[in-house]
C-alpha positions, 0 to 999 in steps of 0.5 A, a space after each residue: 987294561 987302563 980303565 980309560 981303555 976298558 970305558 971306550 971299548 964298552 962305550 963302543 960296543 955299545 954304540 954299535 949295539 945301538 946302531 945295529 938296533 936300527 938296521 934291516 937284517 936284509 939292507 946294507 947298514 945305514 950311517 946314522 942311527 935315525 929315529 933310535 930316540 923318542 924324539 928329535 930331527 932327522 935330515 931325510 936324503 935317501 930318496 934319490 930323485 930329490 937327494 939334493 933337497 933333503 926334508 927334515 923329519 921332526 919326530 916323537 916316538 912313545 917311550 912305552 909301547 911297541 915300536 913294531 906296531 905303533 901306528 905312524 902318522 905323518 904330519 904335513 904343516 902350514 905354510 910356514 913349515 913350523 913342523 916343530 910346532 905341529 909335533 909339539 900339538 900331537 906329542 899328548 896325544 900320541 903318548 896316550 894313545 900310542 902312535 908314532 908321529 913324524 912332522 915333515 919340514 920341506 924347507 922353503 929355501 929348497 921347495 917352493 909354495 908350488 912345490 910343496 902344497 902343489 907336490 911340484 905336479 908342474 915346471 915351467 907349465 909343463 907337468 913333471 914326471 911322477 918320481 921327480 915330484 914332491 908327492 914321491 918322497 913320502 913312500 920311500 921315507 915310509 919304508 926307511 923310518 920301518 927300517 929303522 924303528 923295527 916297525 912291521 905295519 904296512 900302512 900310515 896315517 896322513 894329517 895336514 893342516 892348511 898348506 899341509 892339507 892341500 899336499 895331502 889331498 893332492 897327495 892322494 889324489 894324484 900319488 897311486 899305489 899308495 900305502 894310505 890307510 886314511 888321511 884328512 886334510 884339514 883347513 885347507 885354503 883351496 882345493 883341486 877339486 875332482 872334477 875332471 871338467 876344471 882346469 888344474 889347479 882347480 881340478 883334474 883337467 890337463 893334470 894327468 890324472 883326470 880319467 875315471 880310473 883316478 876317481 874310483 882310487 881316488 874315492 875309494 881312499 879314506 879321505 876325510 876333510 876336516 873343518 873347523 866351523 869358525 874359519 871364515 877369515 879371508 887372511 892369507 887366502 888364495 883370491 884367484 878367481 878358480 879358488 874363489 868359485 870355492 867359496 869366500 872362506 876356508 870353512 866353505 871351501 871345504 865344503 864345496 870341495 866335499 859336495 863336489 866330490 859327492 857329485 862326482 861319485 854320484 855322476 859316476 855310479 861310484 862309491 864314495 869312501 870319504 868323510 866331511 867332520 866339521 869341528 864347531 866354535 874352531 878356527 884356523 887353530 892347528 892345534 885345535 884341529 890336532 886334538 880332535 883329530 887325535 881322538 877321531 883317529 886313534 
């Protein structure tokens, strides 16, 4: 045999070694082997609903540890969509402390504000069904990214930071059924408050979800809302009257989404699972937020 033809076959034996490394013995082969590396971007349209509009997965995946149980963060940025920069703000911090991180891109030419720090909840004034919302891609992306990376943990972490941090606790607040084990929303903007009393966007009134049943889950999550002391720029803020009433910065309007959400609970005779951390001398500085995320939650 040629040795040109003996290194092609041995090239390809070992392509499908690699391939077959990312597949569930129980699914049909996928065609590309995703997130087999330790980092890189990967096109996500495996979700249906929203095939036509696929998200881009920035990732990094310790060379060391066990892939089967690391932790998976996901990471939700700005309104900028920056994920690459977000990754590279946990990429330290996951090598030491063994996580696996995912930084979503949903691409402002195929998800509007409203679609992203909203989860597209509304179209055209009128609310969208739950499967075809924005919010509805992130448990079927869970269960792919375990597929591939041979990952046998049950739950994921959730961080967002300003825009991102308005999908997650929008995310939380109106996505049951939810394999969460804690998310923080950091530097947010503005808020949906829980407060059935206030019209959406502001709170749960005319949502959907503004029964008592969507408070008790949604109270019971580990939400912690995360702030840096030194937020209290007005630069890109939402100035609507609704986020107004929120407080004249980011710093205080995180404040009052938590005091409304103690007075909700307590209003209600329910337990309230969340968590306020303020993080002092911080600013609307990602990357700052990221560090002390990282050792608050791993």
């Amino acid at each position: 045999m040629k040795p040109y033809r003996l290194h092609c076959i041995l090239a390809s034996l070992l392509a499908l070694v690699v391939l077959t490394g990312c597949w569930s013995d129980d699914k049909e082969p996928e065609p590309a082997a995703d997130f087999c590396s330790t980092t890189g971007v990967v096109s996500y349209s495996g979700y249906a609903p929203l095939s036509s509009r696929p998200l881009k997965v920035h990732y990094y995946i310790p060379a060391k540890g066990d892939r089967a149980t690391m932790p998976v963060l996901f990471v939700l940025p700005g309104q900028e969509r920056n994920a690459a920069d977000y990754l590279a703000s946990w990429r330290q911090a996951a090598d030491r402390r063994h996580f696996m991180v995912f930084a979503l891109e949903f691409p402002a030419d195929a998800y509007s504000s409203s679609q992203y720090i909203e989860g597209g909840m509304f179209s055209g004034g009128s609310l969208v069904a739950p499967e075809k919302r924005t919010f509805a891609v992130i448990e079927p992306l869970f269960d792919y990214i375990r597929q591939c990376v041979g990952s046998r943990v049950d739950s994921y972490d959730l961080w967002g930071h300003s825009a991102g941090a308005q999908f997650v606790h929008r995310f939380v607040t109106f996505t049951p059924g939810i394999r969460v084990n804690r998310a923080v929303c950091a530097n947010a903007g503005w808020y949906t408050l829980p407060d059935p009393g206030v019209t959406y966007p502001y709170g749960l009134k005319g949502s959907g979800s503004d029964d008592e049943a969507t408070l008790r889950r949604l109270f019971a999550t580990e939400l912690i809302v995360q702030l840096g002391t030194a937020d209290t720029g007005r630069d890109g803020l939402n100035t609507t009257a609704g986020a107004e009433a929120q407080g004249r910065n980011r710093f205080e309007r995180g404040n009052f989404y938590f005091n409304t959400a103690e007075a909700t609970a307590s209003a209600h005779g329910i337990t309230l699972c969340w968590m306020r951390r303020e993080v002092p001398g911080v600013g609307h500085d990602q990357a700052r937020m990221a560090a002390d995320a990282a050792t608050m939650m791993y």
